[in-house]
N, C-alpha and C positions, 0 to 999 in steps of 0.2 A: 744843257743836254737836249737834243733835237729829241721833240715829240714824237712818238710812235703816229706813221701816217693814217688817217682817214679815207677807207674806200668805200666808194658808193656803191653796193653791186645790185644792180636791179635787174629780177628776179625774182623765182616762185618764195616762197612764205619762209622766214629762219627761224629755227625753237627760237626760242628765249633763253635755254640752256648753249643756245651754241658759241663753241670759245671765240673772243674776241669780238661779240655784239653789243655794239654802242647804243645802236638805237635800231626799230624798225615803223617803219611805215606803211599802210597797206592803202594800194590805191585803186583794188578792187574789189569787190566782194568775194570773199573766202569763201568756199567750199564745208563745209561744215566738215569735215574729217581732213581738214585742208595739210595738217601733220602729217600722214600718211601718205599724200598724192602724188605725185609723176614733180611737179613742181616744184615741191618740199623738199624731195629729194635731189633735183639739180640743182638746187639754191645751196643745200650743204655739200655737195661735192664740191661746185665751185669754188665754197668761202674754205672750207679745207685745205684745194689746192693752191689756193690763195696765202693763206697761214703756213703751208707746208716751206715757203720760201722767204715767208715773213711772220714769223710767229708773232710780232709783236703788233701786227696791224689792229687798227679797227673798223670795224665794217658797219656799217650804216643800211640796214637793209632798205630798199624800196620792192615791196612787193608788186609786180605787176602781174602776174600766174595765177587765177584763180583756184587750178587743182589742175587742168592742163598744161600744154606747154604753147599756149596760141595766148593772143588777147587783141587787144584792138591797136589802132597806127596812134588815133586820140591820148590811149594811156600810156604808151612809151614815150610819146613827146613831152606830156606832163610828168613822166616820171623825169624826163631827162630837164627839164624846167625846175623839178624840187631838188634833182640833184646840184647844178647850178650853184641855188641859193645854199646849198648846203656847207659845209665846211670842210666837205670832202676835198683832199688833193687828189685823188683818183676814181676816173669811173668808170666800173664794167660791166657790159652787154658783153653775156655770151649768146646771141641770137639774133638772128637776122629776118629782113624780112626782103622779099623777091624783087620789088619796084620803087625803085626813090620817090620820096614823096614831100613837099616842102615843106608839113608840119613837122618830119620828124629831121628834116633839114635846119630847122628852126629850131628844135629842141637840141640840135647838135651844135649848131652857134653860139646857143646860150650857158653851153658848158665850156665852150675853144674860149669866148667872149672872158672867162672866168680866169682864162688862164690856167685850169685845169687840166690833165690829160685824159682822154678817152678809149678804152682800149673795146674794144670787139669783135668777135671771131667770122672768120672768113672759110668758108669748105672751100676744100684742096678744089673739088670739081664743080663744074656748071658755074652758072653767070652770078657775076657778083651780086651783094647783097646788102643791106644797109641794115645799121648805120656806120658798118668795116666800109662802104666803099664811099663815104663822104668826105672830100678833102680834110687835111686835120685828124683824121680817124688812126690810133696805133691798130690796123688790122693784124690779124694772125691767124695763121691756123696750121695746122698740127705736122711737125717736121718729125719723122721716125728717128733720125739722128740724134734728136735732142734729149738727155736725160730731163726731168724735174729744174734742174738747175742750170741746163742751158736753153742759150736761144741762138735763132740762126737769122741772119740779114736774106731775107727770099728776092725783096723789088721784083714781084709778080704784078701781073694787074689786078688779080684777084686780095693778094696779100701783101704785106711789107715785110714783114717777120712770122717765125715760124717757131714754133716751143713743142714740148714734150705734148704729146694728145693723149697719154696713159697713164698709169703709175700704180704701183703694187696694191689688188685687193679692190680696184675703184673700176663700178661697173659703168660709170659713164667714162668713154672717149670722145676723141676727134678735136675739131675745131675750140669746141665750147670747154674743154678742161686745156687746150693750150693755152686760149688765150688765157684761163685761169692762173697758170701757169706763171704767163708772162707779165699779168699784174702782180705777180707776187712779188718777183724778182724786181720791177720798178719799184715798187714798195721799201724791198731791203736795200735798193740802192741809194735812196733817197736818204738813209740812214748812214751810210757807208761813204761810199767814194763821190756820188753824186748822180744821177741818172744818166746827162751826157758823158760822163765817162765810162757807163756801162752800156751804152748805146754805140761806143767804139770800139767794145769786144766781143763781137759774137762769136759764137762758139765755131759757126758753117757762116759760109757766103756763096751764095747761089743757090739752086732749087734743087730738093731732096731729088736723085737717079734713082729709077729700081736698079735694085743688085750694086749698087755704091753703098757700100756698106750694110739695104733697106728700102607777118613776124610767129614763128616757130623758135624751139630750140636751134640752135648751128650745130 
């Protein structure tokens, strides 16, 4: 029986109650009310939307969010370095940051290097972002066409694929719960028919039309 897969999602701080947490890591200083923070709270939306497509995953947190949604280029490289070593098959960055830079270029190698996938959320507008725009990178970001359960083939320059950026009751959107999205869905595939054969049905092919049917957080 295949193992229920291992994602890395780095990100603000995960209870220790939350379903499907393996292990967590913090590679910044916490916030003393760090539960309650800006951070806290994208960290469980994403590992939710993540679970919502793959119940059985497990998530390995690496905290990089102290109780904001900012931190340094330093500790997403090192986050992306321990994810790496880790035993995660999947790793996700919902957040970008504005200017390529070759530490976290570096830390992005060292997960491709693993043979690992990396998934990261890419905004529909303005100039790309990293580590969505480093070769290697599964970018996404948020296609209105797509329910939870679908994804769409964009080949933007901004993006490659596109997922659901909503879903019932969940006050974070966009970018940052697509890509959430779209790892979940590799996750169950990985379990199922195999990832490359679910990388050959996307739901849409080409870039969401209005009126056709419809480092920070992303």
């Amino acid at each position: 029986m295949t193992r229920a897969p291992l994602i890395a999602l780095i990100d603000g701080p995960l209870a220790a109650e939350t379903p499907g947490l393996a292990a967590r890591m913090d590679l910044c200083a916490l916030h003393p009310r760090a539960a309650e923070s800006p951070a806290a709270l994208h960290a469980s939306h994403m590992a939710a939307a993540i679970r919502a497509n793959a119940p059985a995953a497990r998530i390995l947190g690496i905290s990089i969010f102290p109780g904001r949604l900012a931190t340094s280029l330093a500790t997403v490289a090192e986050a992306l370095r321990r994810a790496a070593e880790s035993e995660a098959q999947i790793v996700h960055c919902s957040f970008g940051h504005g200017e390529a830079s070759p530490v976290l270029a570096e830390g992005v190698a060292a997960v491709l290097a693993e043979g690992k996938l990396l998934v990261a959320s890419a905004p529909a507008r303005g100039a790309p972002v990293y580590p969505a725009g480093c070769d290697g990178v599964l970018s996404v970001q948020g296609d209105a066409r797509c329910t939870p359960g679908q994804w769409s083939l964009l080949d933007l320059p901004g993006a490659r694929f596109g997922a659901c950026p909503g879903g019932p009751g969940a006050p974070v959107r966009g970018a940052s719960l697509a890509a959430a999205h779209f790892t979940g869905l590799l996750a169950r595939a990985s379990l199922q028919d195999g990832i490359e054969a679910m990388l050959q049905t996307p739901a849409f092919t080409g870039r969401e039309r209005i009126g056709a049917g419809g480092p920070h957080a992303a």
